[in-house]
C-alpha positions as CSV (number, residue, x, y, z in Angstrom):
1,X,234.2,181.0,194.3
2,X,233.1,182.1,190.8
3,X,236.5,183.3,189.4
4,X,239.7,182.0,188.9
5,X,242.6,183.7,190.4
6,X,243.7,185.1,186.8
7,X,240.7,186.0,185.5
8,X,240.2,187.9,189.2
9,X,243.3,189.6,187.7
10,X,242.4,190.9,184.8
11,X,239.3,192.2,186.1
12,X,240.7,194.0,188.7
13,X,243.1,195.8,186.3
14,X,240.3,196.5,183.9
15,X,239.0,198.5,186.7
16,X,241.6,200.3,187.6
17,X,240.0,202.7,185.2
18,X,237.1,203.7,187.1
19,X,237.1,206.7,188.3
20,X,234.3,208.0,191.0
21,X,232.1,205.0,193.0
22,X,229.4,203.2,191.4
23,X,226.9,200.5,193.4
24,X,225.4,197.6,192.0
25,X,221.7,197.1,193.2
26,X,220.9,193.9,193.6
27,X,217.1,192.0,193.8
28,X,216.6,188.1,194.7
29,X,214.3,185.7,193.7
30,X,215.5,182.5,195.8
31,X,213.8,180.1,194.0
32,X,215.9,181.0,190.5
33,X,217.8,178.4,190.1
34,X,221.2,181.2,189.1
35,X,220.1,183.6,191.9
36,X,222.8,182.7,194.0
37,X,225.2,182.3,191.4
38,X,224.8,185.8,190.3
39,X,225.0,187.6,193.8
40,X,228.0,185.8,194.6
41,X,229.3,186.8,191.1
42,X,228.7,190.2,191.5
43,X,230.1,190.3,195.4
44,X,233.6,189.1,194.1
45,X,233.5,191.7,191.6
46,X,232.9,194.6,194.0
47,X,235.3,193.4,195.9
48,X,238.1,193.5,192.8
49,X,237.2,197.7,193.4
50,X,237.7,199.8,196.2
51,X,235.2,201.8,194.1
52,X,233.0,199.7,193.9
53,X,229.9,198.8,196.7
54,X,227.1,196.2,196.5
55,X,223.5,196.0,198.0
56,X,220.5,194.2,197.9
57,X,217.2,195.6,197.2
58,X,213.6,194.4,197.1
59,X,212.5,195.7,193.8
60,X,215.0,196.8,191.6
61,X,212.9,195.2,188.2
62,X,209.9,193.5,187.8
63,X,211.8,190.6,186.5
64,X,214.0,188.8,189.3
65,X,217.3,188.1,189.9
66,X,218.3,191.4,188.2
67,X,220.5,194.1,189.4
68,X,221.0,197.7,188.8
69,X,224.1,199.7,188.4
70,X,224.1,203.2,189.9
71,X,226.8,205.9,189.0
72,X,227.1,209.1,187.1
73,X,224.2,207.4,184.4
74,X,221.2,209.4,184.1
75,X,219.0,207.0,183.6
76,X,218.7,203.0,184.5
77,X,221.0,200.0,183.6
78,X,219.5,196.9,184.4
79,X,220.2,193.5,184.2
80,X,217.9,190.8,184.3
81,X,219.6,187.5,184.8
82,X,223.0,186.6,185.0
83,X,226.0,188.5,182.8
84,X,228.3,185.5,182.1
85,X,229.9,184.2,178.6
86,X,230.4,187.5,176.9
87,X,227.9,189.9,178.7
88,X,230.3,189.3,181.4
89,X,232.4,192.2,179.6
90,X,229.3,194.4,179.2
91,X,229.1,194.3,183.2
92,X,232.6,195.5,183.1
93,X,232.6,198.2,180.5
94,X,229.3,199.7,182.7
95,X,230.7,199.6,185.4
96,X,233.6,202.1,184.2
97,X,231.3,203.7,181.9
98,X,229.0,205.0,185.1
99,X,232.2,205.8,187.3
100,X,233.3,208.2,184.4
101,X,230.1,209.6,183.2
102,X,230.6,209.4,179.3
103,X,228.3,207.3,177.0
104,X,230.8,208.3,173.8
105,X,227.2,208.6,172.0
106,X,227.5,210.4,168.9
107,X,226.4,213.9,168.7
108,X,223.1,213.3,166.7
109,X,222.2,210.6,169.3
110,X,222.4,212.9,172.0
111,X,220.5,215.3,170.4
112,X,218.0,212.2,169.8
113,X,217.9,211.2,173.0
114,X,217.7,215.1,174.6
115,X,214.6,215.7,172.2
116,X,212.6,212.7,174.1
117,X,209.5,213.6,176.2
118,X,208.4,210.2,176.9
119,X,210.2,207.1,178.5
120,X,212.1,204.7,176.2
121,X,212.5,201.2,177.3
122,X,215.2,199.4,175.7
123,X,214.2,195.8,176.5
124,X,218.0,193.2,174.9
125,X,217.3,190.0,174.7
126,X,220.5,187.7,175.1
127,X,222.3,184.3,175.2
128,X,225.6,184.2,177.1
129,X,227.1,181.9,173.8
130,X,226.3,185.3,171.5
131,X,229.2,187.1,170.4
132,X,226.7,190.0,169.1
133,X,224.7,190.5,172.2
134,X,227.5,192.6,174.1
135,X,227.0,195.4,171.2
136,X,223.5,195.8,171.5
137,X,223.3,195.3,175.3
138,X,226.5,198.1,175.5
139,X,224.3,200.5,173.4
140,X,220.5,200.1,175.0
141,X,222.9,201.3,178.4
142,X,225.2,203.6,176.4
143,X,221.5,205.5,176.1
144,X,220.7,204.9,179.4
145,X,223.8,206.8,180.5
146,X,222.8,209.6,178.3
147,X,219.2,210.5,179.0
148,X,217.3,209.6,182.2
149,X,214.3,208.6,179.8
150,X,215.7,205.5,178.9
151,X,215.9,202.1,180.9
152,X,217.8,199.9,179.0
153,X,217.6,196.1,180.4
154,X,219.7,192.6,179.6
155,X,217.1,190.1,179.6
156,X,218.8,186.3,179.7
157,X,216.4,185.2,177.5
158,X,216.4,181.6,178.8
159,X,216.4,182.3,182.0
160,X,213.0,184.0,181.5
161,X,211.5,181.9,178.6
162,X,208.2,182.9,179.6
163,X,208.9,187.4,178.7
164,X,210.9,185.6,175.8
165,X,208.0,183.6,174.5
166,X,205.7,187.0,174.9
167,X,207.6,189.1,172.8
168,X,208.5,185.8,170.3
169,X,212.1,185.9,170.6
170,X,213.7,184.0,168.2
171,X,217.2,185.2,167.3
172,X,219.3,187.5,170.0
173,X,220.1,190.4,170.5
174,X,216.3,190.7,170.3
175,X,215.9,194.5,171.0
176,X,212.1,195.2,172.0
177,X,211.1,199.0,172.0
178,X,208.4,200.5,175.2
179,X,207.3,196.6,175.8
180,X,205.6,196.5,172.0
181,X,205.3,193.4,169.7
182,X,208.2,193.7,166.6
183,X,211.6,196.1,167.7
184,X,214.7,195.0,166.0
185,X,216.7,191.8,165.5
186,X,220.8,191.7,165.4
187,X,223.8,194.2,166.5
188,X,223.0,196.9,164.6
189,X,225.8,200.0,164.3
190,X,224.5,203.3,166.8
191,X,222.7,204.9,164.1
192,X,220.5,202.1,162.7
193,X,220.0,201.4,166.0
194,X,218.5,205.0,166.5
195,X,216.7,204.7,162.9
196,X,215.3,201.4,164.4
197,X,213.9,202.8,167.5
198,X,212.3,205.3,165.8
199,X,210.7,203.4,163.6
200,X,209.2,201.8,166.5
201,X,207.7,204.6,168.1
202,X,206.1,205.8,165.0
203,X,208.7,208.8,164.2
């Protein structure tokens, strides 16, 4: 078991909110040491949801454990490692977020995100201990909601040192923009954030 009894709970009430079915995709690597941990994680909380279903998958990202929730979101919310400390109330908020089909983006994000022609990759690193991370995370998959040109990913950064070391993370949230060197460092408010990843893809 993975949860307590009263923390099983308080997630089951949070969830009374969703509202139409969402599925959480889920891809193994068995020699992780946390793989198991987060499958078995993720099984208790689909079954806190009648609205809720969970699957395995070979290839849901190209880093491994990860898992990918499908709902009313347009385009991808990933996870790449496991969402414990505080991202463990990011899974929760997508979760209701992609049964309900709202991103509660601001108008001129929209209209941001609805003028892109290219993909967007919104690459978060994180630390389970960061009380900023959830913000940043929350908002890469906000976007991913909105537009199905954005991925937006949760990277554990040190359960894959080696993509954290490439892109030189130092501080989290590291957001990295389309894979490149640079993006932005901390929890910035939606329309930095949006200022930021422009910045980064030269507009």
């Amino acid at each position: 078991m993975v949860l307590p009894d009263d923390i099983k709970e308080q997630v089951k009430e949070r969830l009374a909110d969703m509202q139409d079915k969402v599925k959480i995709v889920f891809s193994e690597n068995p020699s992780a040491p946390l793989n198991d941990e987060i499958k078995n994680l993720l099984q208790e909380v689909a079954e806190l949801s009648d609205k809720i279903e969970f699957e395995t998958a070979p290839d849901v990202f190209d880093m491994k454990p990860a898992f990918e929730i499908k709902g009313k979101n347009k385009g991808r919310i990933i996870f790449a490692g496991i969402p414990s400390g505080h991202e463990f109330a990011t899974l929760l908020e997508d979760l209701i977020m992609a049964s309900k089909g709202d991103s509660q983006l601001s108008d001129s994000t929209k209209e941001f995100l609805a003028g892109l022609t290219d993909k967007l990759q919104l690459k978060v690193f994180v630390t389970p201990t960061c009380p900023y991370c959830p913000r940043a995370v929350f908002l890469a998959h906000r976007m991913a909601m909105e537009s199905d040109k954005v991925e937006g990913v949760m990277v554990e950064a040190t359960e894959f040192p080696e993509e954290s070391q490439k892109f030189s993370v130092s501080g989290v949230p590291h957001t990295i923009v389309n894979n490149k060197q640079g993006g932005f460092v901390g929890a910035h408010p939606e329309q930095s954030a949006v200022e930021e990843i422009k910045k980064a893809l030269g507009q």
